[in-house]
Every structure is written in C-alpha cells, then in structure tokens.
C-alpha positions as CSV (number, residue, x, y, z in Angstrom):
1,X,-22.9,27.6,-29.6
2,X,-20.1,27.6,-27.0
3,X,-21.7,24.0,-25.4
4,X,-21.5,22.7,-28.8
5,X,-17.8,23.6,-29.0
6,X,-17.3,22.4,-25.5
7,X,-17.1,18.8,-25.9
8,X,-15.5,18.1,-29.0
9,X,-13.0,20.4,-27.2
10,X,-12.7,18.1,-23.6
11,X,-12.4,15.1,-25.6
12,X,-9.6,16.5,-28.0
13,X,-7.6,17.6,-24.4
14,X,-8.6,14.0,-23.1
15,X,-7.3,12.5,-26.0
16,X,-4.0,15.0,-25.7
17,X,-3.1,13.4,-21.9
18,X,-3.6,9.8,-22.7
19,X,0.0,7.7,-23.3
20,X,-2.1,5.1,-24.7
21,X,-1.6,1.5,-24.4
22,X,1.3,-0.5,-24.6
23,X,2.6,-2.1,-27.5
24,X,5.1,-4.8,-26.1
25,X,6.7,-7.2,-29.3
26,X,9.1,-10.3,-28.4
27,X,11.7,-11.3,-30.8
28,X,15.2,-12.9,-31.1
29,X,14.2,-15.6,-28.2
30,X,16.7,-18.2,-27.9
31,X,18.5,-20.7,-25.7
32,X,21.5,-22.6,-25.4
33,X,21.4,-26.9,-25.6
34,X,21.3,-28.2,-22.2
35,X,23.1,-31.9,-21.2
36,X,19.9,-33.9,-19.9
37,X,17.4,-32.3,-18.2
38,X,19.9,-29.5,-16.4
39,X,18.2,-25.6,-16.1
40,X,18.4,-23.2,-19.2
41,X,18.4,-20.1,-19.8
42,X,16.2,-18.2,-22.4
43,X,17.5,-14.6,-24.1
44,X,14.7,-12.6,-25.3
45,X,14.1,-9.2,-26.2
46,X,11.7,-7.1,-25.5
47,X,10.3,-4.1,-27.7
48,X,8.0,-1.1,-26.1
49,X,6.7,0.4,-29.2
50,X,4.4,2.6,-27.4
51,X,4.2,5.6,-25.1
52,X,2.7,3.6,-21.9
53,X,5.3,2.1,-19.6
54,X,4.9,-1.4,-18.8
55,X,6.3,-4.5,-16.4
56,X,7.8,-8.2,-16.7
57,X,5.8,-9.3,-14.1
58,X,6.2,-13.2,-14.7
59,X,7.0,-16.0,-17.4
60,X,6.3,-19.9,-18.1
61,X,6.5,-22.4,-20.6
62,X,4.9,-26.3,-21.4
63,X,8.6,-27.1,-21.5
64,X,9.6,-26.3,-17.6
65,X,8.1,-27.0,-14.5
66,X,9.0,-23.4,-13.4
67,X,10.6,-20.1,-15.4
68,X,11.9,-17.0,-13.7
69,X,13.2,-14.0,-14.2
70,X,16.9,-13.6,-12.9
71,X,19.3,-11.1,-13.2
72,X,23.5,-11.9,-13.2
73,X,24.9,-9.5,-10.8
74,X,28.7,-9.1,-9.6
75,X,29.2,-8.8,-6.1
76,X,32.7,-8.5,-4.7
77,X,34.2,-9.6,-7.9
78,X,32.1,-12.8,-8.0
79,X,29.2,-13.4,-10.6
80,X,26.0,-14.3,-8.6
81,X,22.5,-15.0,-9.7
82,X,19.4,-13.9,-8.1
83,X,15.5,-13.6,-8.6
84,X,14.9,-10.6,-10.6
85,X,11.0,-10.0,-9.6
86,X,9.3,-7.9,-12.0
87,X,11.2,-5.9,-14.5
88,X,10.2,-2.1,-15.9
89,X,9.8,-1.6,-19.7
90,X,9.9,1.8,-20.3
91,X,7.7,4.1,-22.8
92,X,9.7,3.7,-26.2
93,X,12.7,0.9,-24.8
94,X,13.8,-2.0,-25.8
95,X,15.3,-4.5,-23.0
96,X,17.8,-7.2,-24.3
97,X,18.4,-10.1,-21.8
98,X,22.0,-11.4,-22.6
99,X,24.2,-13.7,-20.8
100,X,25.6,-12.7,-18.0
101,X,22.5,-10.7,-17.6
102,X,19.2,-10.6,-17.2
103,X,17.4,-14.3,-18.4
104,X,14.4,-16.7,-18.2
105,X,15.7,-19.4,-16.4
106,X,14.1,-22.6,-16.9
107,X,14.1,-25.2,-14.3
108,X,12.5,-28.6,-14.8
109,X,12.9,-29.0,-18.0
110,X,10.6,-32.0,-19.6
111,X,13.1,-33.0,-22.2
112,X,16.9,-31.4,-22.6
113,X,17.3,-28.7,-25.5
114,X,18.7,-29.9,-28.4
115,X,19.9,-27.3,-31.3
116,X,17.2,-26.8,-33.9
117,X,14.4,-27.5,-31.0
118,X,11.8,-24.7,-31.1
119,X,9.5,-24.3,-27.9
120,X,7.0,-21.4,-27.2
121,X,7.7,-19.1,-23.6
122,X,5.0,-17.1,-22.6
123,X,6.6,-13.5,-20.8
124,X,3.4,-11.6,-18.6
125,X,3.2,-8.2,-18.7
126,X,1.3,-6.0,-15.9
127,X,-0.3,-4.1,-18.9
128,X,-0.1,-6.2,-21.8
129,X,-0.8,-9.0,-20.6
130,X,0.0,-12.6,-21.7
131,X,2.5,-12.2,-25.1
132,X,4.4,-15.6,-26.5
133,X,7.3,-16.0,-28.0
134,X,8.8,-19.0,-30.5
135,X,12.6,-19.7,-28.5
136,X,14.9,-21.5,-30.8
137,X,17.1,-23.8,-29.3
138,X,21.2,-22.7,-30.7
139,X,25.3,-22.8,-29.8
140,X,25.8,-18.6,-29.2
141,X,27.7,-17.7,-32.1
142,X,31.8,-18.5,-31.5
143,X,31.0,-21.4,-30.1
C-alpha cells in the first residue's frame, strides 16, 4: 500500500519544485525611418509570462547585415552607447527597450526604413530559443 502511494506522491513534490518553462511574447516592435542606409534602432518589448527566468542572448534580421543589443548609458554627463551582451528576463517581467535605452541596433541595413515598412527581427533567448517579431517602421509620437 505505502509503495503504491509513494510515487504518485514523488511525482506530485517533483512537480511542486519545477518553475517550468519559459513563456517569452514580443510585441510593440518598432523603429524609427532612417536617411539611406544609416543604423537603426529597433524598440521591442519583451513579456516573461512564466515562472522560469530567461536571457537575450542575441538578435538578427534579413534586413541588416548585423543587429545587437546596446544599452544607452550616461557617463560623466555624456550619453554613450555600448554592447549590451546578453540581457536577463526575469520570472514574471516585462523589459521595455526605449530610446535612450536599451535597443536592437541595426547596422547594414539592405534598404533605408521608410514609415509604414514592416520587417521581421528575430530576438534569441538562452531558454526559449528563437522568437520573431513583426517591427513596424514609424515617426515616435510628437514628432
């Protein structure tokens, strides 16, 4: 009797520990027109919907020779951009990239951005793997 009870028992506590896997959405991707074929910046953000942490590790797009990750950073009063590497998504969080702050740059662009363009950007996730997102080209609002 007690071995009977014994395993559905280890599997329920198994169950009980795991965070399970992560549930990363993309929405809200855009980026501003570009004159020619100068680098742009794409503003994503990025939903965790689960309870598993999980990290940016990388991103690229048909439309660029290279993307990155950067991060906007002030440094003795001066705005400076650098290389962001990979970027944490915590359990439950949502990260916004905004300018000024963290982005996608684009570099090598195949064709400059015109408003109304739509492109795809794929974002890689150490957990989640490859997720794509639709970026619509548009003037930030005010402008």
């Amino acid at each position: 009797m007690i071995r009977q009870l014994l395993l559905p028992a280890l599997l329920v506590l198994a169950a009980c520990g795991q965070q399970g896997s992560p549930d990363i959405e993309l929405h809200n991707a855009w980026a501003r027109p570009t004159v020619g074929q100068a680098p742009a910046a794409v503003y994503v953000t990025i939903d965790n919907k689960s309870g598993s942490d999980d990290r940016l590790t990388g991103a690229f797009s048909d439309h660029a020779a290279m993307a990155m990750v950067h991060q906007n950073e002030f440094i003795d009063g001066v705005s400076k951009m650098r290389m962001a590497g990979e970027i944490n998504i915590p359990a439950g969080e949502t990260i916004e990239m905004t300018p000024g702050g963290t982005h996608v740059m684009l570099e090598g662009l195949r064709a400059p951005l015109k408003p109304g363009d739509r492109f795809d950007l794929v974002l890689r996730f150490k957990e989640s793997g490859d997720k794509t997102v639709k970026v619509t080209v548009m003037k930030p609002e005010g402008q």
